[in-house]
N, C-alpha and C positions, 0 to 999 in steps of 0.2 A: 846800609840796607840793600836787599836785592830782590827781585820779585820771584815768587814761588814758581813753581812749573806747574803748566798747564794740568799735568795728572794728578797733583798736590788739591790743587783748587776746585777738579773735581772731587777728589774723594773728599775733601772736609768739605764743602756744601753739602753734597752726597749724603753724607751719616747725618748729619744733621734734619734730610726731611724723609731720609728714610731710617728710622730709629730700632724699627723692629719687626716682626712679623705678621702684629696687627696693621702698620701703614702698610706693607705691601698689598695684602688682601685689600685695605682700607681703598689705595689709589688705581687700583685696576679695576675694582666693584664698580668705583665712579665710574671710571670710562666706561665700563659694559652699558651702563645707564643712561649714559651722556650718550651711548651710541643706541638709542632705544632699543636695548635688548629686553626682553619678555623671561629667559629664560640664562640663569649666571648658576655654573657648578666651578665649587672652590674643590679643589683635592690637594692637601697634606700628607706630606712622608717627612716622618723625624721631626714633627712637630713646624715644619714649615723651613727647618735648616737644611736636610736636604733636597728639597722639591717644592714649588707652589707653583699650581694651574688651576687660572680661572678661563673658564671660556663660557661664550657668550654666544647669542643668534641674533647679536643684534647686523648695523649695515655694515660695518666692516672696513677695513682701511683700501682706497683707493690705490691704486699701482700707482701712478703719479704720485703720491705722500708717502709713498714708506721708503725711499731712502731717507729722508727725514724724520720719518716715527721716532727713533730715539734720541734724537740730538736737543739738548736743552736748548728752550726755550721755541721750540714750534710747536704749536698747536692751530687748532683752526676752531678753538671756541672765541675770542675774541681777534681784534686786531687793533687796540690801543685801548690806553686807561679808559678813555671816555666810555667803551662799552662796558667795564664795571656798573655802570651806573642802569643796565641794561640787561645784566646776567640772569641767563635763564638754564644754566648748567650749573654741574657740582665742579668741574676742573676749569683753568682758566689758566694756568702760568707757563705750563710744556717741562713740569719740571720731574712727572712722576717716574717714566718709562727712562728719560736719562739717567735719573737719583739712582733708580734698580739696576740701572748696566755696570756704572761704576763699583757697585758691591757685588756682585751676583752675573751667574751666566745666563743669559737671557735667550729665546728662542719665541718668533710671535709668528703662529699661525693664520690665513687670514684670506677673507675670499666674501665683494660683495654680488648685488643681487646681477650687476653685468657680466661676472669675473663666471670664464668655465670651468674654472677648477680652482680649488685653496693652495696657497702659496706658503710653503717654510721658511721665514728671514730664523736666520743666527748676526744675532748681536755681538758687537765688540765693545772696550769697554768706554767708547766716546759715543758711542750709541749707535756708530755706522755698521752696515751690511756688510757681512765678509764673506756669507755664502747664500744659496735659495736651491729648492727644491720643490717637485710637486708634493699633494699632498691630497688624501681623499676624504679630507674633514666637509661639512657644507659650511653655509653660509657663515658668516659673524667669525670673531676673534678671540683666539686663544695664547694666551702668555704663559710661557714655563719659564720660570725662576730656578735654576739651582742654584747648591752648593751659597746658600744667603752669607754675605757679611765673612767670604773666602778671605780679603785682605785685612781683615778687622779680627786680629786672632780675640783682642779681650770681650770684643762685644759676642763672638759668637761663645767664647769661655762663659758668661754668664749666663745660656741656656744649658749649661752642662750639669743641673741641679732639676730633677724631676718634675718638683714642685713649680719650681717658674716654667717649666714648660707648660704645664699644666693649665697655669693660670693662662699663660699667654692662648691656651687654645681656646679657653673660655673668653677671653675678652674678643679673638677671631666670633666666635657664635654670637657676643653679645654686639658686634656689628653689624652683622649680619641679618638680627635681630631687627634694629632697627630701622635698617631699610626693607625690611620683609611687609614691618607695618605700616612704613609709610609710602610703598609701594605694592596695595593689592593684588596686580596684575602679574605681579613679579612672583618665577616660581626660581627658588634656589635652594640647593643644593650643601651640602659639607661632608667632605669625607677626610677621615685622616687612614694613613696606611691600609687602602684598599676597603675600608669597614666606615657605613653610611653612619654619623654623628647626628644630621640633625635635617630637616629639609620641610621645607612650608610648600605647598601648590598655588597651584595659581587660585586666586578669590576674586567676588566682585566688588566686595567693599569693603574698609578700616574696620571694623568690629569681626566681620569674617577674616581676616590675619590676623586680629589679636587673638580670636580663638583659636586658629591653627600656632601659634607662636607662642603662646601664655596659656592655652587651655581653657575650655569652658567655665569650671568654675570661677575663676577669678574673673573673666567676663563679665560673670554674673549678678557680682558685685562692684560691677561700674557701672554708670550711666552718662549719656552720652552727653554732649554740652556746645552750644554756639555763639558767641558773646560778639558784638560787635561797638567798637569804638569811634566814634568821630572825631576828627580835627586833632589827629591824626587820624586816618583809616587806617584803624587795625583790628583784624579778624583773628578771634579765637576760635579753635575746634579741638576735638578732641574727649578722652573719656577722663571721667575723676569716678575714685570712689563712694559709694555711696553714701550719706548720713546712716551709723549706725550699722554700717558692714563688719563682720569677723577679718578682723584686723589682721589676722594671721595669711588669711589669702591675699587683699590688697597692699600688704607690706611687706618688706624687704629687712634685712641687717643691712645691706648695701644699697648705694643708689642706681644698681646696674640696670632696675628695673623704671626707673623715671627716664619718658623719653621724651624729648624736647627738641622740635623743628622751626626754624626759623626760615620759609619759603621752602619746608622740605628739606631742610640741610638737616643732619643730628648734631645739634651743639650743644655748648653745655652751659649752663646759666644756675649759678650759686646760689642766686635772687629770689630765682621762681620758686627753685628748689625749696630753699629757709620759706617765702612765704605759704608755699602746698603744706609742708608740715606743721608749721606754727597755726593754721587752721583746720589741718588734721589732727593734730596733736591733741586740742583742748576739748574733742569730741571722744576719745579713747581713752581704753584703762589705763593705769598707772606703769601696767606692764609692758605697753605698744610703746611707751616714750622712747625716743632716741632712734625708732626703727624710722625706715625710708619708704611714702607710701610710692604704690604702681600708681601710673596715670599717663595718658598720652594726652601730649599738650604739643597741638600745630600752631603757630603764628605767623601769618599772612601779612609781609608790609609790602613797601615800596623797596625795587631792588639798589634804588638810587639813596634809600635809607640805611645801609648794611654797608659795613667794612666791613668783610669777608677774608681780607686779604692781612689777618692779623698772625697769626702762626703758621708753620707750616705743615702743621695737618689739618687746620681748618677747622679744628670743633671751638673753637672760638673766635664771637665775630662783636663787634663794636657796634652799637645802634644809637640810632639819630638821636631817636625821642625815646629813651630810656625812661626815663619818668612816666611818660602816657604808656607805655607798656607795663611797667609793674603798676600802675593803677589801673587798669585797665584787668589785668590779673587779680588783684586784689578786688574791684566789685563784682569779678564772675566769682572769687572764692565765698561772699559778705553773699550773692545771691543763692548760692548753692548750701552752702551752711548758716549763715547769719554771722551776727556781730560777735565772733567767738573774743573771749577772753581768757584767761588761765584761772582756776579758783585762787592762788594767788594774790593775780589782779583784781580780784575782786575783794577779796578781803581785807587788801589795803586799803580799797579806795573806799570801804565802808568804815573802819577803823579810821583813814582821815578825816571821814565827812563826820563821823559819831564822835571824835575825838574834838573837832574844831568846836561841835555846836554842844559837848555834853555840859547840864549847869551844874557849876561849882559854886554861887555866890551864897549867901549866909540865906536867900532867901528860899532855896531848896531845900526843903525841912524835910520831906520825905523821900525815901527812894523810890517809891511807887512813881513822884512825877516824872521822875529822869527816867524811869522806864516807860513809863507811859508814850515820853515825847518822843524816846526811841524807835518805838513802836510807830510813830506817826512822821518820823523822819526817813523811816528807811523807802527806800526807793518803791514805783509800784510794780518796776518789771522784775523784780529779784521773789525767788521763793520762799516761804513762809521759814524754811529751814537758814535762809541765808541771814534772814531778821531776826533768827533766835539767836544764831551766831552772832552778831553783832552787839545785840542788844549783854550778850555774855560777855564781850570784848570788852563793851563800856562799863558795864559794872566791875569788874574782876579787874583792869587792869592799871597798878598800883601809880605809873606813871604818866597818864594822857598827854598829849600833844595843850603845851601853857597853863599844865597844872602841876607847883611846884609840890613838895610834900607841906610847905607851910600852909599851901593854900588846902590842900586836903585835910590838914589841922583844921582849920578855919571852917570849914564845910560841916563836917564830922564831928566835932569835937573831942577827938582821939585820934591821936597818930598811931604809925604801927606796934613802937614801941611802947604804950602806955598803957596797955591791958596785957592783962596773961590770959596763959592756955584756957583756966577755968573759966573767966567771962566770956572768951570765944564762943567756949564749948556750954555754955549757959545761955546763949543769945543776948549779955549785956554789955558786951564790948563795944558797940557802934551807939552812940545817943543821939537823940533829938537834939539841937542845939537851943532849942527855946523852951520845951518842956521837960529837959533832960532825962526825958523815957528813953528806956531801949527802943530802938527801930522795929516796929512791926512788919511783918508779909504785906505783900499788897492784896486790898481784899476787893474785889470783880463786883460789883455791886449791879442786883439788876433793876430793870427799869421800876418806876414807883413802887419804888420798895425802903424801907426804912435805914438807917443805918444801924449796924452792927451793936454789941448790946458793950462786947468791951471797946470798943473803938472809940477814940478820940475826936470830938468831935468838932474839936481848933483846928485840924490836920486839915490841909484842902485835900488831901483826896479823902476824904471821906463825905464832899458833899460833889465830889465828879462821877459822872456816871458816863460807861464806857458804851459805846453803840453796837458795839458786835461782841457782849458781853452773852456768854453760853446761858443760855435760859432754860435746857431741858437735862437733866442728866438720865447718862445712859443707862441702862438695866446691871447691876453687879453683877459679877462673875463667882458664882461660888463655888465650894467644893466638890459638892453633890454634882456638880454641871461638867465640870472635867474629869470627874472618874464615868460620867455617863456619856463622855464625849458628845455633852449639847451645852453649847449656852446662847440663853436667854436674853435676845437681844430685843432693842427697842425697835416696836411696829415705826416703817416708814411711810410717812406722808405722799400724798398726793404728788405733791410739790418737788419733795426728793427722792420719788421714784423717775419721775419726770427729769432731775437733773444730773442723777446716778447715768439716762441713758444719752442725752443729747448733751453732754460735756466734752464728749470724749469727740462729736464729731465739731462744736464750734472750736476744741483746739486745732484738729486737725485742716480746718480751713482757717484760719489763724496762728501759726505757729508762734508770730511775734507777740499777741500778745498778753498785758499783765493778768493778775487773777482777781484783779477788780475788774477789769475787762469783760473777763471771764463770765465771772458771774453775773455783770449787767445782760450782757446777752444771753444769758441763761432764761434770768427773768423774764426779758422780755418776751422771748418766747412763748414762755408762760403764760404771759398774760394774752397773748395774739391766742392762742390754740383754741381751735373749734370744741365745739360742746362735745360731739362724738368721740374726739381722741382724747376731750380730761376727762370723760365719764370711764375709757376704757383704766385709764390710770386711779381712777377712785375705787374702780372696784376689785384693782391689784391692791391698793392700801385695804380693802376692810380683809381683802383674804389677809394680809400680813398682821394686821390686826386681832382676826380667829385664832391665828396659829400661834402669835405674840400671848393670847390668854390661856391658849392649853396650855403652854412653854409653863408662864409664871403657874399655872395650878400645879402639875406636874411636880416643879420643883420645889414647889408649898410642902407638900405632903413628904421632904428629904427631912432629917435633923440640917440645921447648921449651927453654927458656931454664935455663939453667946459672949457678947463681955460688956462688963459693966463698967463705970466712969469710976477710975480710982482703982481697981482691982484688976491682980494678975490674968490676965487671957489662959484659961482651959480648953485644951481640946475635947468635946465630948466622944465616949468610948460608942463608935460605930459598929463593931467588929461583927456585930452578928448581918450585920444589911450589906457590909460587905464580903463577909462570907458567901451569901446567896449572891450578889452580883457577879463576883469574880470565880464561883464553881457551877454558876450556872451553863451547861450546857447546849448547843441548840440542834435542835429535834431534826434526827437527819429522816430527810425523806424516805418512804419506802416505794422500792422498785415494785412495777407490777409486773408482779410475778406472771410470766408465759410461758406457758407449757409448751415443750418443746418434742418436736416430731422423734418420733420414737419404733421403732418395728423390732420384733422377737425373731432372733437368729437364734439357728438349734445350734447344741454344741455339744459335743461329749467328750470326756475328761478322758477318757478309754482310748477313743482314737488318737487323742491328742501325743497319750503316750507313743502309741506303735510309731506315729509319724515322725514323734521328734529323731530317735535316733536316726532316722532316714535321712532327715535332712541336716542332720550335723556330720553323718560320713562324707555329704556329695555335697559341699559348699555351692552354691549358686555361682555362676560363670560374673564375671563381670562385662557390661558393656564395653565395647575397643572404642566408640567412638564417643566423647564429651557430651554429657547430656545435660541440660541446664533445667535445673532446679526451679530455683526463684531468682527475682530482683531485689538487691539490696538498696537503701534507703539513699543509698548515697553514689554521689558523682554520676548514677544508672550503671553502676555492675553486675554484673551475674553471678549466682553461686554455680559451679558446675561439677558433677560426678563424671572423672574421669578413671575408669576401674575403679581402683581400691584409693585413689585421692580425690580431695574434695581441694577444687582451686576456684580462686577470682579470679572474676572475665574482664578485662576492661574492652568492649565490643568498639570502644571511638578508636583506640590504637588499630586494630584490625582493619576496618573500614577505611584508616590511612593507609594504612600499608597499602590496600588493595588497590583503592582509588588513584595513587601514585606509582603501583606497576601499570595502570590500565594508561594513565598519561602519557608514561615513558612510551608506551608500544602503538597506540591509538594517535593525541595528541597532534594535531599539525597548527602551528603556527604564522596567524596571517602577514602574508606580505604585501608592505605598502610601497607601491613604485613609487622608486628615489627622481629626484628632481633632476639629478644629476648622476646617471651611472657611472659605478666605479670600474676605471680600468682593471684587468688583473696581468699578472705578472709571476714571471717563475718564483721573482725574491718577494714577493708577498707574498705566494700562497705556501713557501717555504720549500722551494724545491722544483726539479724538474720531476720527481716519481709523484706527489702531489699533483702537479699540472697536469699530466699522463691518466691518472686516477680519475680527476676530473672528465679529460673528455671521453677516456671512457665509459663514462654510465651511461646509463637510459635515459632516449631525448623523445622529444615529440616530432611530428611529422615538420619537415621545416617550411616556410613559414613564403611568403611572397616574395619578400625581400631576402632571401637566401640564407635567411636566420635560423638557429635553433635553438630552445631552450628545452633544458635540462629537466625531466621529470622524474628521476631519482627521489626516492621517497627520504631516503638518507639526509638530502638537503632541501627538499621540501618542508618535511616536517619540523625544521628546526629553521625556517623562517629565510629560507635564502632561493631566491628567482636569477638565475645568471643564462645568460644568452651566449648563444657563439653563433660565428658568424664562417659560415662553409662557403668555400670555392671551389667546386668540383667536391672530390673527397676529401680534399685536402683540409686541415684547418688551420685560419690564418692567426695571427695573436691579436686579433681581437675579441677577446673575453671580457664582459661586462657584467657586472652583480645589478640587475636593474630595480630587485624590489628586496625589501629587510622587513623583519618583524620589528616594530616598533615596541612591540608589550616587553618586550625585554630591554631595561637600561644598556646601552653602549656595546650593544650588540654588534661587532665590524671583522675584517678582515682575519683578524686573531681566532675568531669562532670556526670561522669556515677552513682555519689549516688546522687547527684540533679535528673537523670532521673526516678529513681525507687525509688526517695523520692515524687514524684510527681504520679509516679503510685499507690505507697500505699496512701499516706495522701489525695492527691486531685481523687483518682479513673479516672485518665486520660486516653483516650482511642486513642485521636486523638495526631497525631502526632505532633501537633502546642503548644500544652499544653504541652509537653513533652521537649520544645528547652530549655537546659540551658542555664546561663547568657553567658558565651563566645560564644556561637554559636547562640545566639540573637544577640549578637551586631557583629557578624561575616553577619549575614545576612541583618543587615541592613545595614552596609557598602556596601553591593555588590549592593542593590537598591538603594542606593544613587545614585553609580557609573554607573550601568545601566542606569539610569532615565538621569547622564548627556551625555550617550553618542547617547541622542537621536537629534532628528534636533529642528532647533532653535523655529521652527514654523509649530503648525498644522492647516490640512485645517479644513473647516466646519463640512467635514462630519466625522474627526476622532474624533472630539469636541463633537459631538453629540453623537461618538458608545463610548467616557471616560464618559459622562454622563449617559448613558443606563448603563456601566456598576458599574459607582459609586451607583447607585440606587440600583442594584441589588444584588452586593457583598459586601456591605460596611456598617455598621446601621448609622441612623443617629446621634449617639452620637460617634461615630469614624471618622468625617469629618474632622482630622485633619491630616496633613502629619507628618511625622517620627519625627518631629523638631518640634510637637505642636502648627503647625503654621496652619490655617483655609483657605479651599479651596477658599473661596470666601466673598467675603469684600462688605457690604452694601454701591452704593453710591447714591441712590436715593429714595424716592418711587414717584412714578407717579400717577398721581388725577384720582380718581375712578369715580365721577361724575362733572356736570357741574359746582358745584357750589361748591366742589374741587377746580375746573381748573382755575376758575374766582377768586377765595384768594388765589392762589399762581399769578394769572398774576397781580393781583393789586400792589403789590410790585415792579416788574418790569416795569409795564407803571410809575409809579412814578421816 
């Protein structure tokens, strides 16, 4: 055996905690965080194999620590195990910034709040410095990564497949994600190949970044939640979603969208997960099953509770009191939804309970009993539908739980085998065992009332009487009533107009409980209620009541249907009452007639002739300039007559165009003095004919301290304040960029040698010629967004003063708006002469 080499033993630890493009972003995100930064942009090129740069504003690495920045195992968030027990950061080991050097060429920008200026380290692959440079970034730390996973040919081989790139960019977002929400204050950034992906602002609270991160709607369908645990203290926060939300927003196919913090760490726990669903699950259709709901769940322990220090990415951590956390989860889920169970479980556990207690002995003579007691077994918190179900289980199922088939002989007196089809289908297949009658229905018998006339009257149910046995029957439903689209329903009571309206609110402050519940408090009610408010309810029952005997007259006066005991059912022949129902008619209103304004113009046939030929030799000139018609109903277009074409206006493209030349030319952009001026230099502003260009513009008068600054409209207007500093006439190389526009993203030295590469090469004098590319497409955003916050609809005459001024500020090979999309669309031309007019109308008279 012999020991590896040092560079052996980096690279295989190395790959191991840096696996791929997600932990890279994953372990710099931290330290930006860890370094209280407020503001973190990630930028991707080639999906993160050629380039990753995250930089950050937060304090930034000390001169004293950054020969050691990459060396594993230095850090300055702990200084032995015992502060695990104490951790209040996401890194802790010193091993991310090493793991990255050994794969990757590394490069960390970096300048804090004492430092006068940021500092370029270039990494080697032990993590030490081999070169520095200044550098004109401000405050906080920036990491560039190239060329990831250069010594690792197979691991970078397997982003050589689209699709895994793909993914891997989305699992970058969905980390990203997750610290966005549980870092409201946090504004960040993603860009891959120069083009912005995804980016959240800053917020002031958790529900303000889930909306910026997740979108309002699905927001909308969470509600917030704070559960708190004792002995152990543990704190839950966080959003679930809500009982009875569209399952479609709050839910996922994946678990990308469950987020889960443990002291603010995103980890990942299999537990909480199964139990969020398993009580979301039993609240949603049939068709949500198996999906993943959204929810953000924070858990607050003690940091001396957490092994943290379990993998080496971290999204898995080892807890003390596991048990009091998923209980402690489980009675915020049992508070938030209830006691869910699966229908399933439920219909086992009725089917166990109905199966252990249903009677088989010889002395259940009737079926009515076993029903009856089913009825009076089944639980009180279950629904009226769950009791029918059950009570069908027990009857219909051929093998119960300790009821052999002898024993069902014995009950019955007929096994399955021992009748045919016909006694089935005859109802004398099942016997009494003591009176060996066919088995009767059970018959509901109501209070002091007699027994039935064929009924048996040895049967015990025929002398049981049931207590919530229907005493009133409803109005029937006749023919006559559904071709008239009415039917004739039974006037409601006092009582049950009274419990039709205050049901709905004793559930809704009661969701737990039963419907014997229910209804007790219903009554009671009732019976409390002032004289004032049952009189208001007795005199909605007599109106129901008036309207309940028109109804029954009404439908007195229809034919119905006749049949007699013994004889075939006739439909009797309607067709004449139907006829008149279904050809009748209804009486359409008539308009009152207005007579309308009216005046006698002469006219004579005579002149009409002389003048036509006149005006069919000398066609009418057409207008040279667009003259708008009318408004069309849609998007606010215009119709326009231009000569002998009729086109559509779209007047919003116009107003862009114009609104975005007046920016180019007008526009100046403010500047915010820098904390720290930027030196300038021949090789940054890209030349000595640049730096020449510079000090020659127009300056202002200079200044006490023998300074001047630059008022060149050229570089004013596009956001740049630079000073120079004169000795005599001479000027020295001190040139300073003291103020930048901030409204433009990443606005820096690159902008300013485009502006005075434009002044040398192309001899630009006008300030429209001078925009560089970020503050081109900076301004055309603002004209977009202008343009839509105008109204939906102009009049005539604004139509006319956008055409006056498209005419006059715009050439005619620039008719297009911002989006290359053309003011106005040909949809006609119209006939110049007579014999025009008469070959376009031949087609149409045909």
């Amino acid at each position: 055996m012999h020991q590896l080499p040092p560079s052996t033993v980096r690279l295989l630890s190395s790959s191991q905690v840096i696996t791929s493009v997600v932990n890279v972003v994953k372990e710099l995100t931290e330290n930006s965080l860890d370094a209280e930064a407020t503001s973190v942009d990630v930028k991707l090129e080639n999906y993160g194999l050629d380039r990753i740069e995250v930089r950050d504003n937060g304090s930034g690495i000390r001169a004293e620590d950054t020969p050691v920045m990459g060396v594993r195992h230095f850090t300055s968030k702990i200084s032995s195990h015992q502060d695990l027990e104490s951790l209040q950061t996401y890194g802790f080991r010193g091993e991310a910034l090493g793991s990255i050097c050994a794969v990757a060429e590394v490069t960390v920008t970096t300048k804090t709040k004492e430092d006068d200026f940021s500092t370029q380290y270039t990494l080697d692959l032990t993590g030490n410095i081999v070169s520095q440079k200044p550098s004109h970034l401000g405050q906080g730390t920036t990491v560039s990564v190239q060329r990831l996973f250069k010594n690792l040919p197979v691991r970078r081989q397997f982003y050589s497949n689209t699709k895994k790139c793909k993914e891997e960019l989305k699992r970058v977002q969905d980390v990203l994600t997750a610290f966005a929400i549980v870092k409201p204050e946090l504004r960040v950034t993603l860009y891959h190949n120069k083009v912005m992906l995804w980016q959240k602002s800053k917020m002031a609270d958790h529900r303000s970044a889930l909306v910026a991160t997740l979108g309002p709607n699905v927001v909308s369908h969470l509600q917030p939640f704070h559960h708190r645990h004792e002995d152990p203290e543990i704190i839950l926060d966080g959003f679930l979603p809500k009982p009875g939300a569209d399952f479609t927003l709050t839910s996922s196919s994946s678990a990308d969208k469950a987020f889960i913090y443990v002291n603010d760490r995103p980890v990942q726990q299999k537990e909480i997960t199964k139990l969020v669903r398993q009580h979301l699950g039993a609240l949603q259709a049939e068709e949500a099953r198996g999906r993943f709901p959204t929810f953000v769940l924070r858990v607050s322990v003690s940091a001396a509770a957490v092994d943290v220090n379990l993998t080496p990415d971290k999204t898995q951590v080892l807890l003390h009191h596991k048990e009091a956390l998923l209980t402690a989860v489980e009675d915020l889920l049992v508070s938030l939804y209830g006691a869910q169970t699966s229908a399933k479980e439920i219909n086992k556990g009725i089917s166990s309970d109905v199966s252990s207690h249903c009677p088989t002995s010889n002395n259940s003579s009737s079926s009515s009993i076993a029903e009856d007691w089913i009825v009076d077994q089944i639980p009180a918190d279950l629904s009226l539908c769950d009791a029918d179900e059950a009570s069908q289980n027990c009857a219909t199922e051929p093998n119960l739980e300790g009821n052999s088939p002898e024993r069902l002989d014995d009950g019955l007196g007929a096994r399955e085998d021992a009748f045919s089809a016909e006694e089935w289908s005859r109802g004398t297949a099942l016997r009494d065992p003591d009176s060996d009658k066919p088995l009767q229905p059970v018959t509901i018998l109501r209070p002091n009332a007699g027994p039935a006339k064929d009924e048996d009257k040895s049967s015990p149910s025929s002398t049981r009487l049931i207590s919530n046995a229907i005493i009133e029957k409803r109005a029937a439903l006749t023919a006559y009533d559904v071709l008239a689209n009415r039917a004739v329903r039974a006037p409601l009571s006092p009582a049950a107009l009274f419990e039709k309206e205050t049901r709905a609110e004793v559930v809704s402050e009661n969701p737990k409980a039963s419907l014997h519940q229910i209804n007790a408090a219903v009554r009671e009610r009732w019976k409390t209620l002032n004289q004032e408010e049952r009189q208001k309810f007795e005199d909605r029952a007599q109106k129901h009541m008036e309207h309940h005997e028109q109804a029954r007259a009404a439908s007195a006066e229809a034919p119905r249907r006749v049949s007699a005991q013994g004889q075939k059912r006739k439909a009797l022949s309607n067709q004449q009452l139907l006829d008149e129902l279904f050809s009748a008619q209804p009486q359409k209103k008539l308009k009152n007639s207005v007579s309308k304004p009216s005046r006698t113009v002469g006219c004579s046939l005579a002149s009409l002739r002389q003048n036509l030929p006149r005006l069919a030799s000398s066609p009418p000139s057409a207008p040279l300039r667009p003259c708008p018609i009318s408004r069309l109903a849609s998007q606010g277009s215009w119709l326009l007559l231009s000569g002998h074409k009729l086109l559509v206006l779209n007047p919003f493209r116009v107003e862009e165009a114009l609104l975005f030349q007046r920016l180019m030319d007008n526009n100046i952009l403010p500047a915010v003095a820098l904390k720290d001026p930027i030196p300038l230099t021949e090789e940054s502003l890209g030349g000595a004919e640049n730096m020449d260009a510079l000090c020659s513009m127009e300056k202002q008068s200079p200044e006490l301290d023998g300074s001047v600054v630059i008022s060149d409209l050229r570089l004013v207007a596009n956001g740049f304040k630079i000073k120079l500093i004169l000795m005599g006439v001479k000027l020295t190389d001190q040139r300073k960029v003291t103020a930048m526009a901030e409204c433009v993203p990443f606005l820096g030295l690159g902008d300013l040698r485009e502006i005075l590469t434009a002044v040398v090469q192309k001899k630009t004098r006008a300030v429209s010629g001078c925009r560089p590319l970020k503050v081109y497409n900076h301004l055309k955003g603002e004209a977009v967004r202008l343009v839509r916050q105008m109204p939906a609809h102009f009049s005539r005459e604004e139509v006319r003063g956008i055409l006056r001024r498209m005419e006059t500020q715009l050439e005619r090979r620039h008719r297009t708006c911002l989006h290359e999309r053309p003011f106005t669309q040909l949809l006609c031309e119209l006939p110049s002469t007579e014999q025009e007019a008469r070959a376009v109308a031949k087609p149409l008279d045909l």
